[in-house]
Backbone as ProteinMPNN parsed JSONL, in Angstrom:
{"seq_chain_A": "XXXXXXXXXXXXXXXXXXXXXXXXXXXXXXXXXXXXXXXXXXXXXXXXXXXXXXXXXXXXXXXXXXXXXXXXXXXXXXXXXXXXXXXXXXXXXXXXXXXXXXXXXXXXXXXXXXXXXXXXXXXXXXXXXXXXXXXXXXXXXXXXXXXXX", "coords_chain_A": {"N_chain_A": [[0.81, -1.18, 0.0], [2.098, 1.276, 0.619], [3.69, 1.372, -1.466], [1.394, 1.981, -3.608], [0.5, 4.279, -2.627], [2.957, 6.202, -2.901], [3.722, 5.791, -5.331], [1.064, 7.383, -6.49], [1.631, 10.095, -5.066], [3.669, 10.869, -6.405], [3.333, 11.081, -9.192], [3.629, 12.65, -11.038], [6.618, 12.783, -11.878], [6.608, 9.605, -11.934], [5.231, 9.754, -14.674], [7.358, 10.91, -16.64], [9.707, 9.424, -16.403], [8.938, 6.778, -17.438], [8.213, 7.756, -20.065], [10.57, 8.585, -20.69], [11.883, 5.296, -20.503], [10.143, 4.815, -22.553], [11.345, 6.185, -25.115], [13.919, 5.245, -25.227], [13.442, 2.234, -25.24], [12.389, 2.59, -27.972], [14.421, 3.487, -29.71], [16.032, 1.137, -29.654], [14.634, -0.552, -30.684], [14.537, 0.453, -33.144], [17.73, 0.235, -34.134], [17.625, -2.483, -34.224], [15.921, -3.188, -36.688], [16.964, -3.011, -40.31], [16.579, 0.156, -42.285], [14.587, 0.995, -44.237], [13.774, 2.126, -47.487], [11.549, 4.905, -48.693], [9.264, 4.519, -50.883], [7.42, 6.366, -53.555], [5.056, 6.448, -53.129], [4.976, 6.827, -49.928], [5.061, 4.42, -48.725], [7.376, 1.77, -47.411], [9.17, 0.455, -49.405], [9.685, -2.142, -51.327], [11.733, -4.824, -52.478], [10.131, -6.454, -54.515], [8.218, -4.951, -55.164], [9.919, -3.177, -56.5], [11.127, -4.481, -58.549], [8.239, -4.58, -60.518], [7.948, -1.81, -60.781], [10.483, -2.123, -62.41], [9.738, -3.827, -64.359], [7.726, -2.448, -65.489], [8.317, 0.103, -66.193], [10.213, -1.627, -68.553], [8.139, -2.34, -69.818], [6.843, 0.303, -70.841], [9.049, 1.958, -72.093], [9.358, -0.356, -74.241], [6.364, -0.186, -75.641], [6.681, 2.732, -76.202], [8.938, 2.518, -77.765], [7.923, 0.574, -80.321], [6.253, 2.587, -80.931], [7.383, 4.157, -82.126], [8.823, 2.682, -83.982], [6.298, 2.571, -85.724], [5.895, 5.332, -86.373], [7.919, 5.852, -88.083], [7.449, 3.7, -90.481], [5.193, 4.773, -91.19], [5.856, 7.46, -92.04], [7.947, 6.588, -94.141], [6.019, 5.776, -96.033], [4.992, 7.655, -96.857], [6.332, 9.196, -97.74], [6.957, 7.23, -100.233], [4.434, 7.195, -101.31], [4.297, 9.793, -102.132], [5.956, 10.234, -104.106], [5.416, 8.804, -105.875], [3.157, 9.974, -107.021], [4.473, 12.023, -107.826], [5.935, 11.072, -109.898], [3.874, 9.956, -110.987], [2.48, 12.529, -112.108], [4.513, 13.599, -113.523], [5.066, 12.155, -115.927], [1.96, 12.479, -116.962], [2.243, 15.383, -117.259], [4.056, 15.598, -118.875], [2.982, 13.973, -121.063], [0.99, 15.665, -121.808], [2.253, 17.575, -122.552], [4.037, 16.641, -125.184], [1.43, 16.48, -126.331], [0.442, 18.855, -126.85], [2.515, 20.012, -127.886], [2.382, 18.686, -130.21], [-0.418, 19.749, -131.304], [-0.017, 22.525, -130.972], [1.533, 23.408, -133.291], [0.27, 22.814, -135.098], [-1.651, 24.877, -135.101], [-0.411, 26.89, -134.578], [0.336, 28.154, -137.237], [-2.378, 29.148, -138.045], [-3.155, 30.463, -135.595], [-1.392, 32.742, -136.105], [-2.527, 34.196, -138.409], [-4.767, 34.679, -137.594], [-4.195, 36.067, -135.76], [-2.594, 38.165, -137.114], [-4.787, 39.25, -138.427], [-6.313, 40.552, -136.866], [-4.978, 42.861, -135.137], [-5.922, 45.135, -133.531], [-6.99, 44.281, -130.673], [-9.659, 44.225, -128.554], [-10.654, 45.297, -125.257], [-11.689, 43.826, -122.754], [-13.942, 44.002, -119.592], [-13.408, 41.903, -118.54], [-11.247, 41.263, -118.694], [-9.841, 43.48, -117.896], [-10.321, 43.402, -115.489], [-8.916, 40.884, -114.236], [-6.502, 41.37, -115.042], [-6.401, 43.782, -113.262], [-5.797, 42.26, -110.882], [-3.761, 40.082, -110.95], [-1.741, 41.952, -110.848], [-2.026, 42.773, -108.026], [-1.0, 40.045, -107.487], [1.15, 39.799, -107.997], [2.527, 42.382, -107.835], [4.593, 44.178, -105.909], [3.986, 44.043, -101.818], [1.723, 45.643, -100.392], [2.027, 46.986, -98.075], [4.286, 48.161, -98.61], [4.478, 49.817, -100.442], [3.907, 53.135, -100.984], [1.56, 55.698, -99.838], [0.781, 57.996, -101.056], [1.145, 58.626, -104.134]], "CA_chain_A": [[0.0, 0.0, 0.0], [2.629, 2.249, 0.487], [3.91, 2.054, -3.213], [1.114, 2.706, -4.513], [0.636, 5.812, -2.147], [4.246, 6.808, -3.169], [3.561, 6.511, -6.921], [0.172, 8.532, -6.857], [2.3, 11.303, -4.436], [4.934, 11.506, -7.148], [3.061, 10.639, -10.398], [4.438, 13.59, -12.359], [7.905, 11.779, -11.889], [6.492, 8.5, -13.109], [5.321, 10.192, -16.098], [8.656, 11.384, -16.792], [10.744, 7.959, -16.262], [7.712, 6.044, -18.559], [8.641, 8.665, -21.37], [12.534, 8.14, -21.096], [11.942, 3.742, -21.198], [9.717, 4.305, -23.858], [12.499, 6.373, -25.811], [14.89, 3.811, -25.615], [12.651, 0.89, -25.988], [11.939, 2.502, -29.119], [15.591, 3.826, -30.596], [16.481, -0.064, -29.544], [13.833, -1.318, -32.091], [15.314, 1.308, -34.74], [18.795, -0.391, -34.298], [17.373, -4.035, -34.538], [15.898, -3.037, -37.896], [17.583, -2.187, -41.159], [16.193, 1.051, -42.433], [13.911, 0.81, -45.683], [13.52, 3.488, -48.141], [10.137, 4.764, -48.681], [8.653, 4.7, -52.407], [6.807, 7.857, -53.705], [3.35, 6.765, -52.201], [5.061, 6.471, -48.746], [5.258, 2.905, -47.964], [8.552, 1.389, -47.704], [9.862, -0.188, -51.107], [10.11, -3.637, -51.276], [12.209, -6.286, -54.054], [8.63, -7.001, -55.176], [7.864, -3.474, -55.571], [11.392, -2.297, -57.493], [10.788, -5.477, -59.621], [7.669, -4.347, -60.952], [8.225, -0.764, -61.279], [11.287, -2.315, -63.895], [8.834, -4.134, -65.285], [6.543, -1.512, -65.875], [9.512, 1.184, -67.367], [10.361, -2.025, -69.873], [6.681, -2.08, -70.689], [6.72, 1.19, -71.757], [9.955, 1.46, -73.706], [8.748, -1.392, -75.777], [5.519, 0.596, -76.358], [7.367, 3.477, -76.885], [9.613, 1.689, -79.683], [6.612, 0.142, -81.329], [5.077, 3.16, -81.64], [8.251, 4.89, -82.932], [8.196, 2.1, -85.965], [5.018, 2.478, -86.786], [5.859, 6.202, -87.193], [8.826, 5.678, -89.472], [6.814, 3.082, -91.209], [4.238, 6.173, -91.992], [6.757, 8.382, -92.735], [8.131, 5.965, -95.332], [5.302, 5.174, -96.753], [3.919, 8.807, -97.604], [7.347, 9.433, -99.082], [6.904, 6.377, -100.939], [2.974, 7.608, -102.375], [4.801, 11.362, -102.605], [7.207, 9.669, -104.946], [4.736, 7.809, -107.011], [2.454, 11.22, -107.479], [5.195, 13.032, -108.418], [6.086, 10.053, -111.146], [2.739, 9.961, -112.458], [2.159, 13.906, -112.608], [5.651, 14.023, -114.495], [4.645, 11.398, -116.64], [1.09, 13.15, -117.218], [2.843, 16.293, -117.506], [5.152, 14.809, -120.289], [2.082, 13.54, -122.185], [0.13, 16.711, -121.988], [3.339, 18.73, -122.906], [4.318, 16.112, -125.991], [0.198, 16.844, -127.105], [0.644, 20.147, -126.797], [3.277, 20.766, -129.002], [1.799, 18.685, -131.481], [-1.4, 20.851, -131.668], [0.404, 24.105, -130.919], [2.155, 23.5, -134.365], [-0.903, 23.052, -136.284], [-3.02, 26.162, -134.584], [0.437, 28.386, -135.119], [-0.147, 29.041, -138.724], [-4.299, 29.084, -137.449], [-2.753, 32.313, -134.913], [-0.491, 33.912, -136.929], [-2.981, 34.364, -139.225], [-5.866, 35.57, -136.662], [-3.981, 37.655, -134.764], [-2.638, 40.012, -138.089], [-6.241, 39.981, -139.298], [-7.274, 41.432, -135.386], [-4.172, 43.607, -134.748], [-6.469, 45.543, -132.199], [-7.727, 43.186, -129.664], [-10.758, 44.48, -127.883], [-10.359, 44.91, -123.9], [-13.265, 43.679, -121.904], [-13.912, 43.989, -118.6], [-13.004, 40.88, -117.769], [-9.575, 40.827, -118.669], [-9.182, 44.114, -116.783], [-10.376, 42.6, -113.409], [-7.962, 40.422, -114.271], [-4.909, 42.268, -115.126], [-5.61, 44.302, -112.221], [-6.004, 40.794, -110.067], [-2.366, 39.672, -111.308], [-0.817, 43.124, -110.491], [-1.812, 42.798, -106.871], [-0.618, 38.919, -106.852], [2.445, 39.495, -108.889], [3.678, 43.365, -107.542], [5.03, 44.815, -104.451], [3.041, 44.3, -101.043], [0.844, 47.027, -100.248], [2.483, 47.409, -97.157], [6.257, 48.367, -99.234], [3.605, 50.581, -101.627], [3.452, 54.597, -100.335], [0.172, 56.122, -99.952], [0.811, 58.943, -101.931], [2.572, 58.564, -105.519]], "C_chain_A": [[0.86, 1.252, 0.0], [3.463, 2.26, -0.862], [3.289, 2.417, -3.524], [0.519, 4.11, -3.962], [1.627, 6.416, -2.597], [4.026, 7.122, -4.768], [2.38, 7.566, -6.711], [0.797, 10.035, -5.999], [3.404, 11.697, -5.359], [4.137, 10.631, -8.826], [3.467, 11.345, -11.471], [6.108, 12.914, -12.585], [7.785, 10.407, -12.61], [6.964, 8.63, -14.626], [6.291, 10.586, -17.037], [9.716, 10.43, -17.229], [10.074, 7.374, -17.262], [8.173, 6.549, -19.815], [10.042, 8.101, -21.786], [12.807, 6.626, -21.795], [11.694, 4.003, -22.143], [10.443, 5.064, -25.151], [13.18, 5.229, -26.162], [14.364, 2.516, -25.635], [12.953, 1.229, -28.05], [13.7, 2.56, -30.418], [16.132, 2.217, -30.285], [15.819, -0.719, -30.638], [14.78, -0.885, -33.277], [16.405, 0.16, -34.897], [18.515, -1.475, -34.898], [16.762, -3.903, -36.426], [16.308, -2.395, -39.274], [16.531, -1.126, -42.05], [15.556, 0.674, -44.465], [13.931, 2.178, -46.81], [12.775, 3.389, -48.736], [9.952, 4.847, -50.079], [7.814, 6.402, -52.256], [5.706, 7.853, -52.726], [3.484, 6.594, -50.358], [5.582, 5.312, -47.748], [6.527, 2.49, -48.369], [8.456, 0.719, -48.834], [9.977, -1.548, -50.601], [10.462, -4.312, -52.814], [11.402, -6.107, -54.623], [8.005, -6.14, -55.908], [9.164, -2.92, -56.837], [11.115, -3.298, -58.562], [9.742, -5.05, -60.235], [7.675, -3.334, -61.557], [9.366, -1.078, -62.999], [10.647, -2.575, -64.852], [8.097, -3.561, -65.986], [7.186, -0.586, -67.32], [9.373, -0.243, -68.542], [9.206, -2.064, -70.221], [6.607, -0.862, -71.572], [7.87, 2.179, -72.647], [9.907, 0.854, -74.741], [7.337, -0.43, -76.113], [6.47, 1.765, -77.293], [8.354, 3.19, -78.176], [8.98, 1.659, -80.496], [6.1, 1.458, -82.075], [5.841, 4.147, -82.386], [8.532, 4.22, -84.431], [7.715, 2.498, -86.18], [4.748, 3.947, -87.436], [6.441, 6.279, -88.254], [8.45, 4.955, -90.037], [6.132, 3.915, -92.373], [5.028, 6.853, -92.968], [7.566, 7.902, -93.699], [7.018, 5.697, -96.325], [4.449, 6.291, -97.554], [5.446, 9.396, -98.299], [6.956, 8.702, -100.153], [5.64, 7.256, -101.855], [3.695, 8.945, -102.461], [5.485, 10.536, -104.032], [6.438, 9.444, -106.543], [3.981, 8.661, -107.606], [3.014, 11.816, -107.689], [5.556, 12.363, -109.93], [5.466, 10.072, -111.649], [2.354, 11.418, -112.802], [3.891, 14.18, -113.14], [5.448, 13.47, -115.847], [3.303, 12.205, -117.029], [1.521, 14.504, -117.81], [3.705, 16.19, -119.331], [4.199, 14.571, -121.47], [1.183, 14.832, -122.603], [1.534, 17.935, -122.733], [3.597, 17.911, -124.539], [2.774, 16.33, -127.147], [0.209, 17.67, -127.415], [1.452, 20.625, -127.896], [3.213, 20.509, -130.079], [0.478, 19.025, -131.796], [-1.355, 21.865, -131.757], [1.057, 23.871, -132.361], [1.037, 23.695, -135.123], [-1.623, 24.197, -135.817], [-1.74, 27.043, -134.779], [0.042, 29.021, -136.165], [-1.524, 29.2, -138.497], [-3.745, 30.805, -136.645], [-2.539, 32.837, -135.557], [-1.569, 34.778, -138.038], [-4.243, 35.255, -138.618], [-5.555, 36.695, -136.254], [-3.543, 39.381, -135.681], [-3.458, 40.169, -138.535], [-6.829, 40.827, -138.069], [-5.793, 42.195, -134.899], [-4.539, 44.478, -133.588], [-7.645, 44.875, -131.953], [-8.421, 44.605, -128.828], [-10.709, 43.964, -126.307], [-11.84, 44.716, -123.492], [-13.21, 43.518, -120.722], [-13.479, 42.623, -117.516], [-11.713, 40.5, -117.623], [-8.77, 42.146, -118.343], [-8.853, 43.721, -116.021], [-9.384, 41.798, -113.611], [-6.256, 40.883, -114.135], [-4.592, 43.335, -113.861], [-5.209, 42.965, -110.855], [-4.227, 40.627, -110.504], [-1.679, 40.568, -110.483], [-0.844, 43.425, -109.316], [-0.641, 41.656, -106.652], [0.876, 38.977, -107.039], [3.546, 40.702, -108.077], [4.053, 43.25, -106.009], [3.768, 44.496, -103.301], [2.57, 45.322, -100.918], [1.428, 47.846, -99.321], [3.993, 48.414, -97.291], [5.642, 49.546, -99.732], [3.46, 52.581, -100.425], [1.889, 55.056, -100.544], [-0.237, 57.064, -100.906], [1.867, 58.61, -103.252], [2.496, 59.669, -106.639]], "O_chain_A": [[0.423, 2.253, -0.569], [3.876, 3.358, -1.237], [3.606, 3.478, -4.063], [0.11, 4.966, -4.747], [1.283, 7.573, -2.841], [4.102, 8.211, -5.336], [2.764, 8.734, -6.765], [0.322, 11.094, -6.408], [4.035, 12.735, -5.16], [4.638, 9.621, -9.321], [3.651, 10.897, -12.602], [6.501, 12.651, -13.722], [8.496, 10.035, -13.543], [7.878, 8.254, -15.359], [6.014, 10.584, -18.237], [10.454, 10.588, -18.201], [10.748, 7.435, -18.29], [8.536, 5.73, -20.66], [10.456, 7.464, -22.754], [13.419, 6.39, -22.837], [12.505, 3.742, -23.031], [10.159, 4.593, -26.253], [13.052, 4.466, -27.119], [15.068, 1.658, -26.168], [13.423, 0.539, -28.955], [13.945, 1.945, -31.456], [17.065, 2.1, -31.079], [16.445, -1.396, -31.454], [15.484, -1.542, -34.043], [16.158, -0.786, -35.645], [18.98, -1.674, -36.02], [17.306, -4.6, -37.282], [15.995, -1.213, -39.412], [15.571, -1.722, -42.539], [16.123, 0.251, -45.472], [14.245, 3.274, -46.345], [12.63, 2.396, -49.448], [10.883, 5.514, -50.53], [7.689, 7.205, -51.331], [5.4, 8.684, -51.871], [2.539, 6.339, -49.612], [6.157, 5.252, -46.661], [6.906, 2.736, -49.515], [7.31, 0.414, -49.164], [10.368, -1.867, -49.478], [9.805, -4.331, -53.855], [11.68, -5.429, -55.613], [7.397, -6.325, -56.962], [8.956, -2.327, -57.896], [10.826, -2.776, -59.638], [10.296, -4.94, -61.329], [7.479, -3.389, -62.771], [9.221, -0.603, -64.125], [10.678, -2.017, -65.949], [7.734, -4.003, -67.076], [6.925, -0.504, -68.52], [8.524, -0.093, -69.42], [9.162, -1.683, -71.39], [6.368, -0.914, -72.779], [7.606, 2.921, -73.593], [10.238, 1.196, -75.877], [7.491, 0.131, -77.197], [6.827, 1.752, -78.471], [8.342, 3.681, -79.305], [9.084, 2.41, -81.466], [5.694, 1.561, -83.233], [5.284, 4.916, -83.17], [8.519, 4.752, -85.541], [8.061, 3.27, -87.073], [3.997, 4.176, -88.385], [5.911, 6.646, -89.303], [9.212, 5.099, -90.993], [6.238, 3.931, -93.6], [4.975, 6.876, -94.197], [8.087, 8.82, -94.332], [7.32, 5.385, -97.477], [3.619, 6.129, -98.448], [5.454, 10.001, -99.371], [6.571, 9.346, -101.129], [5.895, 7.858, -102.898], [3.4, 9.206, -103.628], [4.776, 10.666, -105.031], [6.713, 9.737, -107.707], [3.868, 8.443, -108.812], [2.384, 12.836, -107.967], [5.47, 13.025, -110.964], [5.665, 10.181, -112.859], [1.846, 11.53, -113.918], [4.275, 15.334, -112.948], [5.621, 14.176, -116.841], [3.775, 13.014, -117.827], [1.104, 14.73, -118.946], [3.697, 16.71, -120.447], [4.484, 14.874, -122.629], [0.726, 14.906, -123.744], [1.338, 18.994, -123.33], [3.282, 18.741, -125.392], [2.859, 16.346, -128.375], [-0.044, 17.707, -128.619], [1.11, 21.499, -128.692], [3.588, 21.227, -131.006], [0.133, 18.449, -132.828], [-2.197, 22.515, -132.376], [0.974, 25.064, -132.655], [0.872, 24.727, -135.774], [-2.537, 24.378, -136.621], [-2.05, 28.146, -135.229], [-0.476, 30.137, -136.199], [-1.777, 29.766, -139.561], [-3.944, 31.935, -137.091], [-3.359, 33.674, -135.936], [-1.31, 35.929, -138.389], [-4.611, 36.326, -139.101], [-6.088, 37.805, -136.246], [-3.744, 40.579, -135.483], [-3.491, 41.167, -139.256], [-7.704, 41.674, -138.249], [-5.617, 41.762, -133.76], [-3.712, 44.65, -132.693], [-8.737, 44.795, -132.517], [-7.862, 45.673, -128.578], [-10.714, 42.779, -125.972], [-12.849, 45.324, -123.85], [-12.296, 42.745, -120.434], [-13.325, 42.478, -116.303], [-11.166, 39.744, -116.821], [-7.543, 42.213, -118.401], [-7.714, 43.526, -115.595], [-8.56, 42.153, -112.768], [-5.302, 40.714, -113.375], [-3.5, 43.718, -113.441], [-4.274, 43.078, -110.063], [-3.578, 41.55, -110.012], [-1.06, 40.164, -109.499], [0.004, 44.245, -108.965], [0.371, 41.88, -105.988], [1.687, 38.333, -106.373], [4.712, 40.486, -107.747], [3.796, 42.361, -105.196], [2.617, 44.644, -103.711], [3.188, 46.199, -101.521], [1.481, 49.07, -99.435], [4.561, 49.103, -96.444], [6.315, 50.541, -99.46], [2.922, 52.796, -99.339], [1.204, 54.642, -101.48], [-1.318, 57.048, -101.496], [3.081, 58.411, -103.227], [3.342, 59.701, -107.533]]}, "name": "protein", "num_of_chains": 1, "seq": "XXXXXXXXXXXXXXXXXXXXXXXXXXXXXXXXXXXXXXXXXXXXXXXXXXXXXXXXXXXXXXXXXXXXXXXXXXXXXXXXXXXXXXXXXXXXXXXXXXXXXXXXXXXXXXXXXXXXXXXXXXXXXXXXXXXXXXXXXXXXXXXXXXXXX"}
């Protein structure tokens, strides 16, 4: 009976000593265990955990590869059709240019002959709007152009 009169007469002292054990209880645990290092979400890391994460990165390197073929695939393959539309509009080109010059031969003497019987050609409004249409597309920006001339 008289301990536990003595503790409740000095219980702020207990409280005090209780604190200190349970310090060193606890920095004694620390020691006994080797120290983990925590992952992003907090929780210590584990083998199991770092293993997967690798796993994961090579997952998406191999995506990432794949999907870097399948661009250079593209990108070969619209060279390739560039290639082939430039071949057949050269080729088209070629045939329309080779027609051309054998109908422009026969309609020369057909001009030559029109144009010194019409020596003055007749302007019409349409091939103003035009001529002024060109002379925007063709001259100086507007912006280079003075306001006053």
């Amino acid at each position: 009976m008289q301990l536990f009169q003595f503790l409740l007469d000095n219980i702020v002292a207990i409280v005090v000593i209780l604190g200190f054990v349970a310090t060193f209880m606890g920095k004694a645990k620390e020691k006994r265990k080797p120290r983990q290092t925590a992952s992003f979400g907090g929780q210590p890391a584990s083998s199991h955990a770092e293993e997967l994460q690798e796993e994961r990165r090579r997952q998406i390197e191999e995506q990432h590869a794949s999907i870097e073929r399948e661009r250079q695939r593209a990108r070969e393959a619209d060279l390739e059709q560039g290639r082939r539309l430039a071949e057949r509009k050269a080729r088209e080109e070629a045939r329309r240019a080779s027609e051309a010059s054998g109908a422009s031969r026969a309609n020369m003497a057909h001009r030559s002959t029109q144009i010194s019987g019409n020596a003055k050609q007749e302007l019409r409004a349409e091939d103003i709007r035009r001529a002024v249409i060109w002379s925007e597309i063709l001259g100086p920006p507007r912006a280079k152009r003075s306001f006053r001339k």
